[in-house]
DRENFI-832047 format. One line per 3 residues: their letters; for each residue z, y negated, x of N, C-alpha, C. Coordinates in nm, 4 decimals. Layout:
BEGIN
a	Z/Y/X/Z/Y/X/Z/Y/X  ... $
***
This chain:
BEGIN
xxx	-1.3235/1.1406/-0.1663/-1.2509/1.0147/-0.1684/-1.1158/1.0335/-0.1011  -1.0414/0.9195/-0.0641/-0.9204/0.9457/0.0146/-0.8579/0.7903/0.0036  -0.7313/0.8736/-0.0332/-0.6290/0.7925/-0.0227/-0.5291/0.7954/0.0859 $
xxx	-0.4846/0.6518/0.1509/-0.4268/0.6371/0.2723/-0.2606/0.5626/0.2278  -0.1349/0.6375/0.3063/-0.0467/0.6506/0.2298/0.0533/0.5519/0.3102  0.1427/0.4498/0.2829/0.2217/0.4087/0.3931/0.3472/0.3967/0.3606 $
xxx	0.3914/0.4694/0.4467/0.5723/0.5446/0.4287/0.6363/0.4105/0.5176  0.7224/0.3094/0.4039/0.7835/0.2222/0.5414/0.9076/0.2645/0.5797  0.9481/0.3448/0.4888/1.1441/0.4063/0.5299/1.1193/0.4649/0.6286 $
xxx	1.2619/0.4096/0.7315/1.2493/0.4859/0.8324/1.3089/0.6386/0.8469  1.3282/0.6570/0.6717/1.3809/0.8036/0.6926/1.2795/0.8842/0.6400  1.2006/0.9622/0.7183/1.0909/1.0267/0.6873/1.0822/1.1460/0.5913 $
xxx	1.1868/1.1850/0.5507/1.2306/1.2585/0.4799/1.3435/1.2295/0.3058  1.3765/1.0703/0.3273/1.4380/1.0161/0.1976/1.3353/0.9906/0.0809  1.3648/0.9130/-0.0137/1.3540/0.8909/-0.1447/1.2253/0.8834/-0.1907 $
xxx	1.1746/0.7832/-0.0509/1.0343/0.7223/-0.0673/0.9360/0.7891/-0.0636  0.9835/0.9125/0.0204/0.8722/0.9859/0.0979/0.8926/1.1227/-0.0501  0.9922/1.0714/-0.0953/0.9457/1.2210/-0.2634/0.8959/1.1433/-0.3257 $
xxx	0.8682/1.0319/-0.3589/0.7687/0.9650/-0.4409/0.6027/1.0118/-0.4057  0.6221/0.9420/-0.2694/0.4666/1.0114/-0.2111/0.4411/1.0973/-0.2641  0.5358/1.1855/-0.2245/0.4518/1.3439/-0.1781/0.4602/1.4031/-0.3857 $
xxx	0.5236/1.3290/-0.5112/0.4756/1.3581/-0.6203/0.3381/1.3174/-0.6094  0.2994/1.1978/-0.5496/0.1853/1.1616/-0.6051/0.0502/1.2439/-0.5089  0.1309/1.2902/-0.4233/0.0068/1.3658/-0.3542/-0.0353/1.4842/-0.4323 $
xxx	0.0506/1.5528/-0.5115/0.0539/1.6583/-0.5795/-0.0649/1.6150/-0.6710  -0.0536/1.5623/-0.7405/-0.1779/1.5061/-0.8651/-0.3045/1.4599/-0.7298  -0.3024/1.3719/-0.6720/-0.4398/1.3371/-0.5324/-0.5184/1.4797/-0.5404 $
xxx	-0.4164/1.5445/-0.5136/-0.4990/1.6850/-0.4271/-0.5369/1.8068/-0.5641  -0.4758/1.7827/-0.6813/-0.5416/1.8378/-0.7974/-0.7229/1.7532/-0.8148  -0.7038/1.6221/-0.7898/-0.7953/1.5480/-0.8159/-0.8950/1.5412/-0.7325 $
xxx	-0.9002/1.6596/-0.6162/-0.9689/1.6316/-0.5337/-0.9514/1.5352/-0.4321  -0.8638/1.4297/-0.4616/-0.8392/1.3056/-0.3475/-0.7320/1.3596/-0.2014  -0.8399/1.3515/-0.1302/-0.8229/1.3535/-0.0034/-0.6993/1.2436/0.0525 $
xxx	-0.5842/1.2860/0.1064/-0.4505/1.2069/0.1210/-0.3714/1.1919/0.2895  -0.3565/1.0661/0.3087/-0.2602/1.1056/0.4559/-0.1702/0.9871/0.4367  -0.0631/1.0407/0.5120/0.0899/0.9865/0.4678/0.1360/0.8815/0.6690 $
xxx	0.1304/0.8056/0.6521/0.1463/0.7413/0.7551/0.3026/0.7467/0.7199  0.3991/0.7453/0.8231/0.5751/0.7564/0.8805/0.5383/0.6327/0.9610  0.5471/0.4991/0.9049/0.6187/0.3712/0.9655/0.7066/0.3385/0.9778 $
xxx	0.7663/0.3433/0.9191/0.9629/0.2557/0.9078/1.0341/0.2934/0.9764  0.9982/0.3479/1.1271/1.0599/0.4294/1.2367/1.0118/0.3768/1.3427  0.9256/0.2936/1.2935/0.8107/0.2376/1.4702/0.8429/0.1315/1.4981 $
xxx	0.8465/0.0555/1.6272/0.9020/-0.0555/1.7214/0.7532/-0.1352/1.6886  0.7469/-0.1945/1.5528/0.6713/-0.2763/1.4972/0.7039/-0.4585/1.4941  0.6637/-0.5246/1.5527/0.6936/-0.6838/1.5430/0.6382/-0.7615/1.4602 $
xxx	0.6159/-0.8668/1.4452/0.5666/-0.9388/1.2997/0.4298/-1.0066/1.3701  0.3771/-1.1022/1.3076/0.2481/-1.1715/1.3480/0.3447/-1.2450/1.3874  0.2536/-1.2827/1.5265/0.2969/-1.4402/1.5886/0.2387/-1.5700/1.5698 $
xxx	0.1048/-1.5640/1.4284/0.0059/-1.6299/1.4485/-0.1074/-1.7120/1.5465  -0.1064/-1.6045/1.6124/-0.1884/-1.6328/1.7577/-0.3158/-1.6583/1.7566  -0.4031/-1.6063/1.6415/-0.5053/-1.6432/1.5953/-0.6215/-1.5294/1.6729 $
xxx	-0.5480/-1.4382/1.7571/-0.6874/-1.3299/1.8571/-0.7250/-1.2420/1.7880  -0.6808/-1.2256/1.6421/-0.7552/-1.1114/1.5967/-0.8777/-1.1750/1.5670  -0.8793/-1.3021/1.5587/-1.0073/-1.4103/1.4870/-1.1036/-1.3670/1.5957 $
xxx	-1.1118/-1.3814/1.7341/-1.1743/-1.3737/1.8195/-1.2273/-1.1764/1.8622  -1.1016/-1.1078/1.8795/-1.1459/-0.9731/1.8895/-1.1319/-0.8684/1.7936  -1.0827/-0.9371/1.6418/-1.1122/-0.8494/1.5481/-1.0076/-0.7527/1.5464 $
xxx	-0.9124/-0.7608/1.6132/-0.7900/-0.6449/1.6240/-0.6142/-0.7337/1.6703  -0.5461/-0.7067/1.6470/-0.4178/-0.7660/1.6541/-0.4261/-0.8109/1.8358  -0.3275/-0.8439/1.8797/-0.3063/-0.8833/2.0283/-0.2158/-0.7886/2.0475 $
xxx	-0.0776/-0.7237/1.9755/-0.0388/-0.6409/1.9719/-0.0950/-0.4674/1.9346  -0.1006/-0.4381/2.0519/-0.2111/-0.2541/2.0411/-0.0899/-0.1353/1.9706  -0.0666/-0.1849/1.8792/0.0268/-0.0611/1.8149/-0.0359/-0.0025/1.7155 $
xxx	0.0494/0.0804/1.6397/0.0198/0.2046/1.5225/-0.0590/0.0867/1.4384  -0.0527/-0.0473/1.3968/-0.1345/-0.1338/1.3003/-0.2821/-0.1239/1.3849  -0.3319/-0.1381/1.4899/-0.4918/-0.1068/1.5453/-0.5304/0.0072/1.5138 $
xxx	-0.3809/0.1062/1.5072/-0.4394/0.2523/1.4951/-0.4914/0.2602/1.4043  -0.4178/0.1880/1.2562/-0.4239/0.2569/1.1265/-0.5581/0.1538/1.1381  -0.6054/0.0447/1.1514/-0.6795/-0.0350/1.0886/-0.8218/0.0245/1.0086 $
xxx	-0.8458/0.1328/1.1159/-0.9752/0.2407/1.0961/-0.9823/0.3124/0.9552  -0.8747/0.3655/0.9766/-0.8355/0.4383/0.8194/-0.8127/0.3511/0.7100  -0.7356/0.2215/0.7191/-0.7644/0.1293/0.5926/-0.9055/0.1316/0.5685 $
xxx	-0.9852/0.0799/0.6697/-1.1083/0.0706/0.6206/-1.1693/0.1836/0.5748  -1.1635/0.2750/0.5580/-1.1996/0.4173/0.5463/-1.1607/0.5047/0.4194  -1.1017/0.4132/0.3316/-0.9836/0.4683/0.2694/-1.0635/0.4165/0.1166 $
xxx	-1.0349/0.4959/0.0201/-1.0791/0.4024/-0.1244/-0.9663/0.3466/-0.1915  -0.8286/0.4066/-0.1458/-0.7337/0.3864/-0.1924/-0.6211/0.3461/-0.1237  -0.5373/0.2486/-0.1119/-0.4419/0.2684/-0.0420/-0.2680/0.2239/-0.0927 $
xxx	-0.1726/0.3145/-0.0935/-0.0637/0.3273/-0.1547/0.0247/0.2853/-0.0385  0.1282/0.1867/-0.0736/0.2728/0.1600/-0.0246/0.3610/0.1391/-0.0739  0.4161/0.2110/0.0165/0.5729/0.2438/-0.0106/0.7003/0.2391/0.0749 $
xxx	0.7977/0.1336/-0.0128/0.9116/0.0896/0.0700/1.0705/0.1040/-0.0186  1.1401/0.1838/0.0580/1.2916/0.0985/0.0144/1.2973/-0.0207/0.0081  1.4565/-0.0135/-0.0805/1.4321/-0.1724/-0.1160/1.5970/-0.2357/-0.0298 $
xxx	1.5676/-0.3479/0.0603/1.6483/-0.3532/0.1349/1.7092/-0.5181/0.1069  1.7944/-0.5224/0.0619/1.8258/-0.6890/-0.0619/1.7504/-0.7593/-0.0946  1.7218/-0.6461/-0.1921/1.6194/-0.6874/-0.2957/1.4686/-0.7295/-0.2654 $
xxx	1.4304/-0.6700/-0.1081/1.3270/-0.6726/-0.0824/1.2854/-0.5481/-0.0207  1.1380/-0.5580/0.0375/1.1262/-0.4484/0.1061/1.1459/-0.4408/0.2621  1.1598/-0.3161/0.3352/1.1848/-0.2898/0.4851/1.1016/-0.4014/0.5690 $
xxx	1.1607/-0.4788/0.6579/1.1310/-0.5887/0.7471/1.0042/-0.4997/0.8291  1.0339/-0.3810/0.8697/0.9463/-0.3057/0.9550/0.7784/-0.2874/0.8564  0.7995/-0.3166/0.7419/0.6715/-0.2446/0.6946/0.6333/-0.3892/0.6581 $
xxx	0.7032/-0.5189/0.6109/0.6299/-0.6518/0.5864/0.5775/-0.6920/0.7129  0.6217/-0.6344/0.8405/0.5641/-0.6615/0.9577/0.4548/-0.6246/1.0190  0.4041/-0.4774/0.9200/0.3025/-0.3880/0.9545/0.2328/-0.4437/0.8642 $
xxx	0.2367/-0.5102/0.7474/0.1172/-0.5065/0.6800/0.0703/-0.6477/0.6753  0.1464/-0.7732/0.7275/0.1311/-0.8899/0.7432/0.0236/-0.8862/0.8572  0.0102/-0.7526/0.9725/-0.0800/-0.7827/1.0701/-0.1558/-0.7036/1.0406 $
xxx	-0.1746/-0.5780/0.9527/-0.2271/-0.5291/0.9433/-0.3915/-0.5654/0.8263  -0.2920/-0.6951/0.7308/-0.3783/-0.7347/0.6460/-0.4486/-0.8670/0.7078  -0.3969/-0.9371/0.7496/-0.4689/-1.0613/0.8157/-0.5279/-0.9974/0.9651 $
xxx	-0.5333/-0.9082/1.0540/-0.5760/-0.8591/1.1751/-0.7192/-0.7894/1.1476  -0.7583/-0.7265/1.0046/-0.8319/-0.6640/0.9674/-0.9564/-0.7581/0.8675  -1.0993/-0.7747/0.9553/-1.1485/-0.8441/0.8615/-1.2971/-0.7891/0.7836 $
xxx	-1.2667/-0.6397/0.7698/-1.3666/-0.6267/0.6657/-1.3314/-0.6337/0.5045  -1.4179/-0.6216/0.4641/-1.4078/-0.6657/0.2866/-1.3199/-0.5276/0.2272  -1.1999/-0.5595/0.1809/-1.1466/-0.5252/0.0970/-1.1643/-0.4774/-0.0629 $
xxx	-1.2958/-0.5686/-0.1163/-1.3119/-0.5861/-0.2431/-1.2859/-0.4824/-0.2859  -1.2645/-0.4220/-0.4062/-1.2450/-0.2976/-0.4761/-1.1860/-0.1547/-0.4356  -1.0966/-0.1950/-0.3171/-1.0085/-0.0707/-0.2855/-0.9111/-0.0864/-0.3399 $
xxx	-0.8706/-0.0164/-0.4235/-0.7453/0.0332/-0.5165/-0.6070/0.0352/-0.4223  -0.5656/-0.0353/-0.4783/-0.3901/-0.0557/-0.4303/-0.2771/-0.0348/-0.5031  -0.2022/0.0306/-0.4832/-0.0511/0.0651/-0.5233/0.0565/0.0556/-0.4902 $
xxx	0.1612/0.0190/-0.5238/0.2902/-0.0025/-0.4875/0.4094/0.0751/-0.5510  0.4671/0.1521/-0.4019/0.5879/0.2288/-0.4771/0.7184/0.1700/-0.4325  0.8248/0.1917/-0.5087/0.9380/0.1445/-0.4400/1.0575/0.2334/-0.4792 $
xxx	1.1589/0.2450/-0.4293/1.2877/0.3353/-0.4118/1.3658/0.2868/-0.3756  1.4945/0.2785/-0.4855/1.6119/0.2023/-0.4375/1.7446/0.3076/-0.5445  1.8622/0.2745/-0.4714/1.9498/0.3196/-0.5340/2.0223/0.2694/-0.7118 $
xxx	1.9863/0.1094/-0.6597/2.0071/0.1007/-0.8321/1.9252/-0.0332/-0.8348  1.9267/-0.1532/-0.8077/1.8605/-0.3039/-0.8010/1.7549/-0.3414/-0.7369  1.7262/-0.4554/-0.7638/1.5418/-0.4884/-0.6529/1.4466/-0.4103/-0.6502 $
xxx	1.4133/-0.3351/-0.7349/1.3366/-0.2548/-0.7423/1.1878/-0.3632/-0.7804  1.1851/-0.4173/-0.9236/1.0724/-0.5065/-0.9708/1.0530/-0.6327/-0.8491  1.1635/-0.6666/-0.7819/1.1394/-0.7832/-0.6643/1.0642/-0.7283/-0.5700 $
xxx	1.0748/-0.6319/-0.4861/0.9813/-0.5577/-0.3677/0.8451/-0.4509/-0.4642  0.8375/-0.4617/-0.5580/0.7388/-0.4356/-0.6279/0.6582/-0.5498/-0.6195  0.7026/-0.6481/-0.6739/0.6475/-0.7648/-0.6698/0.5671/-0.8269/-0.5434 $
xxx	0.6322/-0.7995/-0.4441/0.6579/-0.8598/-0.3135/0.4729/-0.7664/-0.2524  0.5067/-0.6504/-0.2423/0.3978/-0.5684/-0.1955/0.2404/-0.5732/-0.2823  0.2659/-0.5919/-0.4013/0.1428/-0.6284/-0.4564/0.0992/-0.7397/-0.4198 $
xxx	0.1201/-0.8405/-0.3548/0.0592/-0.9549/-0.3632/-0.0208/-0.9527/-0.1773  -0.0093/-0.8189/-0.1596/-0.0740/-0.7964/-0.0245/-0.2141/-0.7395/-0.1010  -0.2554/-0.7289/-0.2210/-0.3937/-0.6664/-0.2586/-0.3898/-0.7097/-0.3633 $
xxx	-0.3362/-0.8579/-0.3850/-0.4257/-0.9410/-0.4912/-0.4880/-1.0529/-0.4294  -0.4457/-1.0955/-0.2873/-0.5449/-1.1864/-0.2081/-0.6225/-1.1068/-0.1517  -0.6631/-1.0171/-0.1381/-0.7273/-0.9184/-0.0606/-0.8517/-0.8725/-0.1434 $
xxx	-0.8810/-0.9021/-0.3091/-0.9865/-0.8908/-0.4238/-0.9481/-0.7286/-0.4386  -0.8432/-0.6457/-0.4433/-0.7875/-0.4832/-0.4510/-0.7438/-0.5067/-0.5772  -0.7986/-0.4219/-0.6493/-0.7686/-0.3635/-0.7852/-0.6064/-0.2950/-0.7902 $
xxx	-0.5141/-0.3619/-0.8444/-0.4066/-0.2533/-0.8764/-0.3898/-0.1963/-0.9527  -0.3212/-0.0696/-0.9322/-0.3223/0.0474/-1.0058/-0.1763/0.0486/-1.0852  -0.1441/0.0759/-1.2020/-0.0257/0.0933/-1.3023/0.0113/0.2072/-1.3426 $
xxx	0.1143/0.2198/-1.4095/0.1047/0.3581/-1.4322/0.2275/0.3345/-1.5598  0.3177/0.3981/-1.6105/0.3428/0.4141/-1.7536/0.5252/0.3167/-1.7364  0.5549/0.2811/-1.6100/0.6476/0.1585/-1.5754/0.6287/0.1259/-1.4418 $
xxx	0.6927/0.0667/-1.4142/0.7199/0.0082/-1.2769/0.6771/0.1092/-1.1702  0.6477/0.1067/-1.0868/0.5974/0.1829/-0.9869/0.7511/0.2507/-0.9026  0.8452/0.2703/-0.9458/0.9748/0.3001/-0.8827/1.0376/0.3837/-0.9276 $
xxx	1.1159/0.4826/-0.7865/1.2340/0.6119/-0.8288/1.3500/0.5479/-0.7981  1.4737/0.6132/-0.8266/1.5766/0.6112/-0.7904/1.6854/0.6962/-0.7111  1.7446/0.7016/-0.6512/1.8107/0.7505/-0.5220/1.8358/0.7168/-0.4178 $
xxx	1.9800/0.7695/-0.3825/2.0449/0.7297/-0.2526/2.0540/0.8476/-0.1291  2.0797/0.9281/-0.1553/2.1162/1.0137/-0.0659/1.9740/1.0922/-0.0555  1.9061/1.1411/0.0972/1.8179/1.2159/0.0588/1.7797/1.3104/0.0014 $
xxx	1.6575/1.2860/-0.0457/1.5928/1.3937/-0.1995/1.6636/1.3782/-0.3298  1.7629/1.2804/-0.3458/1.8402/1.2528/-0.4679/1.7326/1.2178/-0.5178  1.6116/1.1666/-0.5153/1.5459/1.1238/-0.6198/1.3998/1.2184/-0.6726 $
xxx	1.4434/1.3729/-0.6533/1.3807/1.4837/-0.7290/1.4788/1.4732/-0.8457  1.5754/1.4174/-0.8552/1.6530/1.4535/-1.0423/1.6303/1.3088/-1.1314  1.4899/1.2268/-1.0748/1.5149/1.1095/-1.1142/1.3328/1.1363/-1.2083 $
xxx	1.3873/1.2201/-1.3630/1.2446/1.2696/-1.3884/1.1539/1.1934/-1.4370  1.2087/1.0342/-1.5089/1.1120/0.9720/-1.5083/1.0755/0.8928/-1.4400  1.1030/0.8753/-1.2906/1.0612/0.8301/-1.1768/0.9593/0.8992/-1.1174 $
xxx	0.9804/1.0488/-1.1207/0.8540/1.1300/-1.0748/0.7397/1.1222/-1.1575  0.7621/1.1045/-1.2908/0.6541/1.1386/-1.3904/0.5949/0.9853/-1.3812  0.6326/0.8617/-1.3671/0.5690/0.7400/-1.3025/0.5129/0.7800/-1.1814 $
xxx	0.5825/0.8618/-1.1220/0.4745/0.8730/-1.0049/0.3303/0.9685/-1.0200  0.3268/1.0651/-1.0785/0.2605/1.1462/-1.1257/0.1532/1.0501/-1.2116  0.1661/0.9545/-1.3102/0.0796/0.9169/-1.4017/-0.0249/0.8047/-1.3059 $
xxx	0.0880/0.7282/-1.1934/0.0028/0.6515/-1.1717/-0.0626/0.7448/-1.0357  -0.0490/0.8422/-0.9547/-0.1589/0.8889/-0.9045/-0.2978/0.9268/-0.9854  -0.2380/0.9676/-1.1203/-0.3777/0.9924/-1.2192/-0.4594/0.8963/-1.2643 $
xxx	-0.3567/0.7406/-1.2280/-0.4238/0.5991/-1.3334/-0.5546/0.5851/-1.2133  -0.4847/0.6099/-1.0705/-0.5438/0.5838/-0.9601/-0.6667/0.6531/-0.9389  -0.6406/0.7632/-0.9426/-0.8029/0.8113/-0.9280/-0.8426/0.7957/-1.0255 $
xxx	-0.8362/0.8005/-1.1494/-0.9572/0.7645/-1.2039/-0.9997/0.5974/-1.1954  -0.8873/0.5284/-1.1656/-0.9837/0.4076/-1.0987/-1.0505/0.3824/-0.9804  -1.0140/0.4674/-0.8543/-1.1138/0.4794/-0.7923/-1.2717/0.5131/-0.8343 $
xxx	-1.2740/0.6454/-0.8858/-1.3552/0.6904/-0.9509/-1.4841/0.6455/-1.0223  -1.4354/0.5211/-1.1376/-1.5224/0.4074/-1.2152/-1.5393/0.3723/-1.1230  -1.4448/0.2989/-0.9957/-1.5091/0.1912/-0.9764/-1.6135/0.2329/-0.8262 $
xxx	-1.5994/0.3693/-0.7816/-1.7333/0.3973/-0.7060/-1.8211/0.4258/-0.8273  -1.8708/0.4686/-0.8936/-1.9532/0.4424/-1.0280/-2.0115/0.3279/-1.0471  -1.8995/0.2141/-1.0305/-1.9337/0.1175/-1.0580/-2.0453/0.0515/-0.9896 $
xxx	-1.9808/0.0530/-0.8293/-2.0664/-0.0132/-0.7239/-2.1718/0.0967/-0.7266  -2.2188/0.2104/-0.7471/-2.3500/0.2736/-0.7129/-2.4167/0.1970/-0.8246  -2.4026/0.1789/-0.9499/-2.5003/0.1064/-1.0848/-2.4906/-0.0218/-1.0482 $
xxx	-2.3600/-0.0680/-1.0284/-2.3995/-0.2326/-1.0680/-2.3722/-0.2953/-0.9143  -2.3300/-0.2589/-0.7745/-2.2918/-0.3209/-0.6718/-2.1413/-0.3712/-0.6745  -2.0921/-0.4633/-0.5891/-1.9365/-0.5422/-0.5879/-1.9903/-0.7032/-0.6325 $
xxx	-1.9032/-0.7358/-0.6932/-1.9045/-0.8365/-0.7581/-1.9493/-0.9452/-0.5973  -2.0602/-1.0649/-0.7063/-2.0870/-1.1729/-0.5751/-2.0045/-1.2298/-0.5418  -1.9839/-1.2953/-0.4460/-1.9361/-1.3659/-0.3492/-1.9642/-1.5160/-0.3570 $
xxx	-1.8701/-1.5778/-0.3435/-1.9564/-1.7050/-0.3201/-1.8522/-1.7269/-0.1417  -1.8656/-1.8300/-0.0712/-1.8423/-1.8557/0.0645/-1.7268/-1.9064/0.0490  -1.6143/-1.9018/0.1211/-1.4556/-1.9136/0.0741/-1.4548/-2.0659/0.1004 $
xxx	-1.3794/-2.0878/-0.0002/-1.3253/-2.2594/0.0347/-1.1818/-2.2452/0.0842  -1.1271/-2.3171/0.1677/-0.9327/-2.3792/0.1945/-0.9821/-2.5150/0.1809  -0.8412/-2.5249/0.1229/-0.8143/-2.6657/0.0858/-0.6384/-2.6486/0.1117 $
xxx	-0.6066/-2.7526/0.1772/-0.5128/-2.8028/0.2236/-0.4938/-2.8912/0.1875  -0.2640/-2.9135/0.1400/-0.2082/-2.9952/0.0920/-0.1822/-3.1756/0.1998  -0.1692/-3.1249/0.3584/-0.1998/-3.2177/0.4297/-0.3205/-3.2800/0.4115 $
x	-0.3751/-3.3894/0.4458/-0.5045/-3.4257/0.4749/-0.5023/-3.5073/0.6098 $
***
């Protein structure tokens, strides 16, 4: 199994990226296979709503989001993670995953999603907030863990002395695989839940 990791700070080496790499520590006890994508550094633009991924299935823009698209799909798990930048998360990574989630149209159902966040003291529960709701329209199971999905720190690696930030990170890599886990279990006994054919409904008429 494998979990696919997305670093949006563009400091590849700050706060966010010691959250990760706790939770890779428990992944790789667990057997879960892990890769750490470094976004929050890339000359990433937003959707223009152009509508061509509808037609060729891939963004109009050929960047690191076409790259990764393979590995989302590929992935049982997938974890993000952002500083929190007033009280939200990095513009660069709502830009990657706005095309990355609407550009991409295979079924999502039951890939496990997580959200980490790192801030020096505030907005932490707001860009928590903010990133989960990219894998609750998506039918992605989220993963919890014993609080909020968030460390604390400013300066880099300040947030190795932040111990119950690590140990949140630590519990929910463990909440995580074992929900991966059931829920491939799940689909070999019982399949993914049916489907019925999507309705929109719109407030114009």
């Amino acid at each position: 199994m494998k979990v696919l990791m997305i670093n949006g700070s563009p400091h590849v080496k700050g706060n966010t990226k010691v959250a990760l790499e706790e939770m890779v520590k428990i992944f790789h006890e667990e057997g879960i296979e892990t890769e750490i994508l470094d976004i929050g550094n890339k000359d990433i633009r937003g959707c223009i709503a152009c509508y061509t991924c509808m037609e060729k299935g891939k963004c109009v823009f050929d960047d690191i989001v076409n790259e990764s698209a393979a590995k989302f799909e590929a992935c049982d798990g997938l974890v993000i993670a952002s500083p929190v930048y007033y009280a939200s998360a990095n513009a660069t990574l709502i830009a990657y995953l706005d095309r990355l989630f609407y550009s991409t149209h295979f079924d999502k159902t039951m890939k496990v999603g997580a959200s980490v966040v790192a801030a020096r003291r505030g907005g932490l529960s707001a860009t928590f907030d903010e990133l989960n709701k990219y894998f609750t329209i998506s039918g992605m199971p989220v993963a919890s863990s014993q609080y909020w999905n968030s460390i604390h720190g400013r300066e880099p690696q300040e947030a190795c002395q932040d111990a119950e930030g690590l140990q949140t990170m630590r519990t929910l890599a463990r909440n995580m695989t074992f929900l991966m886990k059931s829920i491939k279990l799940g689909k070999e006994a019982y399949g993914l839940p049916e489907k019925e054919a999507r309705r929109g409904t719109n407030f114009i008429r």
